[in-house]
N, C-alpha and C positions, 0 to 999 in steps of 0.2 A: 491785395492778394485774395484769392477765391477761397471764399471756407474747405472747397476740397483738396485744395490745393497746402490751403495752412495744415487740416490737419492731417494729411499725408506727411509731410513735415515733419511734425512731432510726433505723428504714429510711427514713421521711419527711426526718428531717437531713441523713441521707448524703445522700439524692436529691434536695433540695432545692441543696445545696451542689454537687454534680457538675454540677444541671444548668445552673447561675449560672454557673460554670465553664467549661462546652462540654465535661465530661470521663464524661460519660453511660455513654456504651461501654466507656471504659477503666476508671471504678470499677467498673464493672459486673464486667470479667473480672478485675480485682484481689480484688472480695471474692469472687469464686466460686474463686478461685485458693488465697485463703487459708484459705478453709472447705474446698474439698473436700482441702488441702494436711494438713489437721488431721485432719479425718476419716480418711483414708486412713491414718495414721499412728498407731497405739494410743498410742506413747509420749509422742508430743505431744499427741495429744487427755488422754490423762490428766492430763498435767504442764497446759495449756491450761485443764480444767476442774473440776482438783479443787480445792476450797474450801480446801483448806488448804496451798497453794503461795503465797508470798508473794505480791502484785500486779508487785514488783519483779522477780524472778524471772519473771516468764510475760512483763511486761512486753522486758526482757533479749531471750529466747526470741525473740519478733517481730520488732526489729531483727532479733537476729542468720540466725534463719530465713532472713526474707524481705527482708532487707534492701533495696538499691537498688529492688527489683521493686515497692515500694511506693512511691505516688505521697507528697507529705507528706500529702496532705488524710485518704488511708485510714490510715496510718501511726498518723497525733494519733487517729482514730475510734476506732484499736482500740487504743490505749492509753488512750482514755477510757472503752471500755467495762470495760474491768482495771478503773482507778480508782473504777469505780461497782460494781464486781462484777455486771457484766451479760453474762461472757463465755458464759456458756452457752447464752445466748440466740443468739448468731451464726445457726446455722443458718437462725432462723426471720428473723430480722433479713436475710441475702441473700437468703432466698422472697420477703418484702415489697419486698425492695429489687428484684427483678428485676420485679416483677408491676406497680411504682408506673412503673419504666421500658418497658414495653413499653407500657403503656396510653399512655404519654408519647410513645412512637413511632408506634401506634396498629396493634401486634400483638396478637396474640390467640393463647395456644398450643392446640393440638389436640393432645389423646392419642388415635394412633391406634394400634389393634390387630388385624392379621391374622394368618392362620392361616401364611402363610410372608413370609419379608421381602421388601417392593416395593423394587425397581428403581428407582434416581435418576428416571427419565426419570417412571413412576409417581408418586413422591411428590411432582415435581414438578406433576403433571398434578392431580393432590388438590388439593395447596394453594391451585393458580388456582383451582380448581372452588370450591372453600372460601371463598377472599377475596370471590369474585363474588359468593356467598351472605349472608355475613358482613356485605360491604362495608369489610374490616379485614383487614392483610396476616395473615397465616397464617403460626406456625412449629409445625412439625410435630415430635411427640416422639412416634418409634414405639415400639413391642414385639409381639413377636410370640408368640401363644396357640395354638396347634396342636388347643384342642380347642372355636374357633368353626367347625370345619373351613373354612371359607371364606367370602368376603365380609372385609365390615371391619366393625368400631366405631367412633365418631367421638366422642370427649364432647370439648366446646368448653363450659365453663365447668360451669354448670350444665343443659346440653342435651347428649344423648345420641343419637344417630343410630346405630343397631343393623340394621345390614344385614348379620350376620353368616346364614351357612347354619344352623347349631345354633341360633340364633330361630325362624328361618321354619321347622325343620322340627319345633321344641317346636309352635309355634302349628298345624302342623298335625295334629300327633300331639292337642291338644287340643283343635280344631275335630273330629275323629274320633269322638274317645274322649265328647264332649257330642253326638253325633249319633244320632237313635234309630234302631236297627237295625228293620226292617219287612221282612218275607217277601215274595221278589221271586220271582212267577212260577214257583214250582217248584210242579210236579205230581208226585202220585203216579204 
């Protein structure tokens, strides 16, 4: 089976279970808590995901880690994905699981990117302008690229809205440069 495919899979469980629940939100920032917890930490991601550390052992690990901060419902998931030897997969397992729950809430995230970072009040004003368009609330995940010189980028799934400056002035540099030059009025 394809890793996106497994953890769509298990991201479908967990979110299935959270949302019977009412605990949507909160598995939500438990497992992003505990994947970016692991990530950030070399020696836990190793001990976490290398094949040859007992399931017990890693299992251990989790308690003791993350102890109370984990609800029971995440707590049993991630000790079943040990069980199954599917811990590798996490990462991709909280992407599906956050993307199954926004669609559930009826978000949509936009990567936006300019040339310097906008102002609360700005990316505030985006994301209205965005929903309106959309018809779907907006969360926005900025970065910032210094060499669109100006303007934004907006990709919102698979749709791209490129209103950066470095487009518009490639497109005119190549409306230019495909333009036939013709002798304007000059006399001897």
């Amino acid at each position: 089976m394809l890793k996106s495919q497994l953890a769509l899979k298990y991201a479908q469980a967990i979110f299935e279970l959270a949302q019977e629940k009412g605990m949507l939100d909160e598995v939500e920032k438990q497992l992003t808590l505990v994947e970016s917890t692991i990530s950030s930490h070399n020696d836990l991601a190793t001990l976490f995901y290398h094949p040859r550390v007992p399931a017990e052992a890693k299992k251990d690990t989790i308690r003791k880690v993350f102890g109370s901060e984990l609800t029971e419902y995440v707590r049993n998931f991630l000790l079943l994905l040990v069980d199954k030897r599917r811990e590798t997969a996490l990462r991709a397992i909280v992407h599906e699981f956050i993307q199954l729950a926004n669609q559930a809430r009826n978000i949509v995230e936009a990567q936006v990117t300019t040339a310097r970072p906008l102002s609360p009040e700005a990316q505030q004003a985006l994301a209205a302008k965005l929903s309106a368009v959309t018809g779907r609330n907006v969360a926005l995940k900025t970065a910032v690229d210094d060499s669109i010189l100006g303007g934004v980028v907006v990709k919102i799934g698979d749709k791209l809205i490129d209103g950066s400056v470095a487009r518009q002035l490639n497109s005119l540099k190549a409306a230019l440069l495909s333009t036939e030059l013709t002798k304007i009025g000059v006399t001897d």
